[in-house]
LUMPAVEX-271234 format. One record per residue (C-alpha): x, y, z; residue in three letters. Coordinates in steps of 0.5 Angstrom, whole numbers, padded with zeros to 4 digits, always signed. Layout:
N
XYZAla
...
***
This chain:
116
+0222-0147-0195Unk
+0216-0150-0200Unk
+0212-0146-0204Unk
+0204-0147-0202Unk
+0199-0147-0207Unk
+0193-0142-0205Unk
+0187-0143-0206Unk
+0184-0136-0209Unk
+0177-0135-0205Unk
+0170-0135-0207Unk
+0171-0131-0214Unk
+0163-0132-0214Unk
+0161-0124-0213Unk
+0154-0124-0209Unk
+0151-0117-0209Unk
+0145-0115-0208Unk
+0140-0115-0214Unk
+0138-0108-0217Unk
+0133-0104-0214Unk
+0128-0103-0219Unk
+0128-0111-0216Unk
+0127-0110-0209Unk
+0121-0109-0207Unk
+0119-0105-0201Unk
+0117-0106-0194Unk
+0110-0106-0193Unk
+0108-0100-0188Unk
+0104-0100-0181Unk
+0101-0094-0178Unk
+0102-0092-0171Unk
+0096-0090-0168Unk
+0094-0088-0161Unk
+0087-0088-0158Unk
+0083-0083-0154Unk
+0082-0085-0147Unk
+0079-0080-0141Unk
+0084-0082-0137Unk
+0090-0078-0140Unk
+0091-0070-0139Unk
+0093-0066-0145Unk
+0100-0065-0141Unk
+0100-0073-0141Unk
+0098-0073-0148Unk
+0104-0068-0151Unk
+0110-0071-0145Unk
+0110-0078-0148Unk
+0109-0075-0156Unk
+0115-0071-0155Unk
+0119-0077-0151Unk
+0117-0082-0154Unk
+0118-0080-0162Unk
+0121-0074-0161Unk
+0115-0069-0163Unk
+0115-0061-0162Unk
+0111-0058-0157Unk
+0107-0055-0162Unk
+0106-0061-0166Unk
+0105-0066-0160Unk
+0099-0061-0158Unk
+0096-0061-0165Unk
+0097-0068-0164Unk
+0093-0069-0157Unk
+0088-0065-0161Unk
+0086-0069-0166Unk
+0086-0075-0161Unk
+0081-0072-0156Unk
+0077-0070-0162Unk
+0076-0075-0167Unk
+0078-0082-0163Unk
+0084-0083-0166Unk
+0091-0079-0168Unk
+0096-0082-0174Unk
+0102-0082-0171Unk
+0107-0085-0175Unk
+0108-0089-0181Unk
+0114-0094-0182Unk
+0116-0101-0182Unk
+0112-0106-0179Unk
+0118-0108-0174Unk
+0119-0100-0172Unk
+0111-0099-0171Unk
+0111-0105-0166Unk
+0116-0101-0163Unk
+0114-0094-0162Unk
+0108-0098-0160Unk
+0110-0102-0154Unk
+0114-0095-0152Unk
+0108-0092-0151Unk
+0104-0098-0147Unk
+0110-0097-0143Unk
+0109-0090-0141Unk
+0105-0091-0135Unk
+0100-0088-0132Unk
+0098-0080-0132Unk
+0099-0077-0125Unk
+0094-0072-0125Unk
+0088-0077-0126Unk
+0088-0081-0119Unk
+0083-0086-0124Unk
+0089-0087-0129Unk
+0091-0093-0128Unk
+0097-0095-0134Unk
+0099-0092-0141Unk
+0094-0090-0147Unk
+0093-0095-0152Unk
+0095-0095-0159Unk
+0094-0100-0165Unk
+0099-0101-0171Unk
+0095-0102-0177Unk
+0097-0103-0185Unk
+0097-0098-0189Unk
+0092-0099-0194Unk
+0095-0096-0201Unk
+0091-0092-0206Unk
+0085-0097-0211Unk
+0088-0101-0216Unk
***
């Protein structure tokens, strides 16, 4: 049997640069829009289905939308916001209210940082 000459591999090492390098993702809010066809029962079921929510925290959460208009729910990635997005315009309708035709609508905006 003949001896092979091998070839070593690639020694070129690829790592990834430091991370004082990187730069960060940019973040998205998730923010659900008040209607008059969801209940508050509606409101706290689909919080705590979809991002996992406490009773207590989901109800907080249905408050601030039916007062104020609007209610953050989340800050992350672009990629996961849109996401959490779609899984509430997926809920579907609210059975108590007959007019309840389909999900509560929500919008994933930037996330503005402080002035520079």
């Amino acid at each position: 049997m003949s001896a092979a000459t091998l070839t070593p591999p690639d020694t070129e090492e690829r790592t990834a640069p430091p991370e004082s390098d990187r730069k960060p993702q940019p973040r998205y809010h998730v923010i659900l829009l008040d209607d008059d066809d969801h209940t508050y029962d509606y409101v706290i079921r689909m919080l705590r289905r979809v991002f996992g929510f406490g009773e207590n925290r989901a109800y907080e959460l249905a408050k601030e939308v039916d007062k104020s208009g609007r209610s953050l729910l989340l800050t992350t990635t672009r990629e996961h916001a849109e996401l959490k997005q779609e899984q509430i315009h997926a809920f579907g309708s609210d059975p108590l209210i007959p007019k309840s035709k389909g999900s509560m609508s929500a919008v994933v905006e930037p996330e503005t940082g402080p002035a520079s």
